[in-house]
C-alpha positions as semicolon CSV with decimal commas, in nm:
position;residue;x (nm);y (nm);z (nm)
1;X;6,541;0,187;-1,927
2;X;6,702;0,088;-1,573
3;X;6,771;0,287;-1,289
4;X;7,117;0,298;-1,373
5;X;7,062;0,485;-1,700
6;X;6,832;0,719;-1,544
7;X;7,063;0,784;-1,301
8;X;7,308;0,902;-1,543
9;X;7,116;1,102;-1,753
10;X;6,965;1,334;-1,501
11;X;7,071;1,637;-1,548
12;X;7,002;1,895;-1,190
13;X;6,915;2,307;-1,255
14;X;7,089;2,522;-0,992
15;X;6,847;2,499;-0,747
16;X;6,878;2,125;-0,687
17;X;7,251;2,169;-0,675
18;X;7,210;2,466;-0,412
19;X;6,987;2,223;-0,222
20;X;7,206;1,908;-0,224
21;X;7,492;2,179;-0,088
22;X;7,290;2,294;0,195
23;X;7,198;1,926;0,273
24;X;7,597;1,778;0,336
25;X;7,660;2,089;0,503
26;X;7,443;2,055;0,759
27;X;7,489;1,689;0,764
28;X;7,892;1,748;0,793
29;X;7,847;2,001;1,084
30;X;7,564;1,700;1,224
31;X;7,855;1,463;1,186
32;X;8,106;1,709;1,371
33;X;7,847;1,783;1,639
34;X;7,803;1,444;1,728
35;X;8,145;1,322;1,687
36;X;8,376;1,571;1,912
37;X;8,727;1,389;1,827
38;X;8,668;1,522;1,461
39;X;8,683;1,865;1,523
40;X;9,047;1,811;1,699
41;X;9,223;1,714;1,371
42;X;9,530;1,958;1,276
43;X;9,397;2,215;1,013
44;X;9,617;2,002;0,760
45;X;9,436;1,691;0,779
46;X;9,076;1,933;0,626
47;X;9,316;2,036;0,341
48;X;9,447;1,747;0,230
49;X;9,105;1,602;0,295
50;X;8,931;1,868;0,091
51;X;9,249;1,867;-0,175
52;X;9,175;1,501;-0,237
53;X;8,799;1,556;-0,253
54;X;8,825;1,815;-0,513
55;X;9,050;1,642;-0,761
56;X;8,783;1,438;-0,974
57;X;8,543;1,765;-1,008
58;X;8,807;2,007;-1,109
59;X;8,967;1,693;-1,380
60;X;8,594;1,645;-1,531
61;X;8,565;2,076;-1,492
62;X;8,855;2,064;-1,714
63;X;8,742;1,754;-1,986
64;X;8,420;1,942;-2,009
65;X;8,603;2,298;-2,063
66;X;8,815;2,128;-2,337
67;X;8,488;1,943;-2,513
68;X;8,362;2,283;-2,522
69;X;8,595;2,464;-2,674
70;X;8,679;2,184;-2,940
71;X;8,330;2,239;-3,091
């Protein structure tokens, strides 16, 4: 089995997932901390950042939503 497939077939309980969250948040405010021209952006550069962030989660939210209730 390669690294790849492993990869893929992990499968993280909540506590990993509440981990991994903690971890970019403190890396983003890091980032922010050491980067001062970052934290001047217009609030509507975040949303549109965030926005475009969130689109593949909330598609493969709703694929998964539909799988389920197909069954």
């Amino acid at each position: 089995m390669s690294i790849i497939e492993k990869l893929t077939s992990f499968k993280a309980d909540w506590i990993d997932v509440g981990f991994i969250k903690i971890a970019v948040f403190a890396a983003a405010l890091l980032f922010a901390k050491l980067w001062e021209p970052l934290l001047s952006l217009d609030w509507y550069w975040y949303l549109i950042i965030s926005v475009a962030a969130v689109i593949k989660p909330v598609i493969t939210v709703y694929k998964w939503i539909g799988l389920a209730v197909s069954k």
